[in-house]
C-alpha positions in Angstrom: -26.5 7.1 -15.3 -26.9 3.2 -13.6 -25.8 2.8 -10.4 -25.3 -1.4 -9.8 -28.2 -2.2 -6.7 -25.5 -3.2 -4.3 -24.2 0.8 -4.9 -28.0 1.8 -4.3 -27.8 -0.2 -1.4 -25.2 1.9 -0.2 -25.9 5.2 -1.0 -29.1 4.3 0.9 -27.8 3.3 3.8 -25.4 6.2 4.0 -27.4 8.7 3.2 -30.0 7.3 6.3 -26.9 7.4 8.9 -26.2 10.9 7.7 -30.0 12.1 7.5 -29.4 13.3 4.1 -31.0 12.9 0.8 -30.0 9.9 -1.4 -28.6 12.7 -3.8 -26.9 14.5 -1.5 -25.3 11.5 0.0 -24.2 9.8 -4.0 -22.7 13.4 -4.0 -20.8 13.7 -0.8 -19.7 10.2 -1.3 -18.1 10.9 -5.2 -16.9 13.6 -4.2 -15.3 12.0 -1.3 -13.8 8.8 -3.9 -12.5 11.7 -6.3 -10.7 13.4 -3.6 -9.2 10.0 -2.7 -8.0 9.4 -6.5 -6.6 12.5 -6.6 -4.3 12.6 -3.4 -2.8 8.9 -4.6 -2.1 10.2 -8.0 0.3 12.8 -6.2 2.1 10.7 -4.3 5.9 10.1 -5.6 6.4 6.4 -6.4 8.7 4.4 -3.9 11.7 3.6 -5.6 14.5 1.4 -4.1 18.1 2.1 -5.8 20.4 -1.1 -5.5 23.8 -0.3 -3.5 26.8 -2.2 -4.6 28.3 -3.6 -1.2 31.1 -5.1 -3.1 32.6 -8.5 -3.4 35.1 -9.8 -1.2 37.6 -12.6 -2.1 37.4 -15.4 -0.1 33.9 -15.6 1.5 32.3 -18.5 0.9 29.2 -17.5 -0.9 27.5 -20.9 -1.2 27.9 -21.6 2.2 25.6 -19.3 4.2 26.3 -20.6 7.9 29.7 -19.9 7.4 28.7 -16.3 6.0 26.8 -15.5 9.4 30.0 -16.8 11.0 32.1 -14.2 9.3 29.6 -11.5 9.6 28.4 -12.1 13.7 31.6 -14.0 14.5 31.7 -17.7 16.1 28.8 -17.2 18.9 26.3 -16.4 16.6 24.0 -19.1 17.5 
């Protein structure tokens, strides 16, 4: 196996916080990214279903200020 030198780097520096070999610590810290992997891949996937509000006959669609006037009524600035 080849590790790229910035992934030595570290390893290294882990494993010297820790006071633990360098193979302990490229262990610990696979281990560690696996587990990670693993817990996303079981997550459900967000999903958003549309809702159909409906259309209403008279609004005037291409006019939004007069939309928030309908909707928060004549104070709503």
């Amino acid at each position: 196996m080849t590790l790229d030198d910035d992934v030595i780097e570290r390893v290294r520096d882990h494993s010297k916080a820790k006071g633990i070999p360098f193979r302990e610590a490229l262990n610990d810290l696979l281990r560690l990214a696996l587990a990670t992997q693993k817990s996303m891949e079981k997550k459900p996937r967000f999903k958003i279903e549309p809702l159909h509000t409906g259309y209403y006959p008279g609004l005037p669609y291409d006019n939004i200020e007069a939309l928030i006037e309908y909707a928060e009524g004549p104070w709503h600035k």
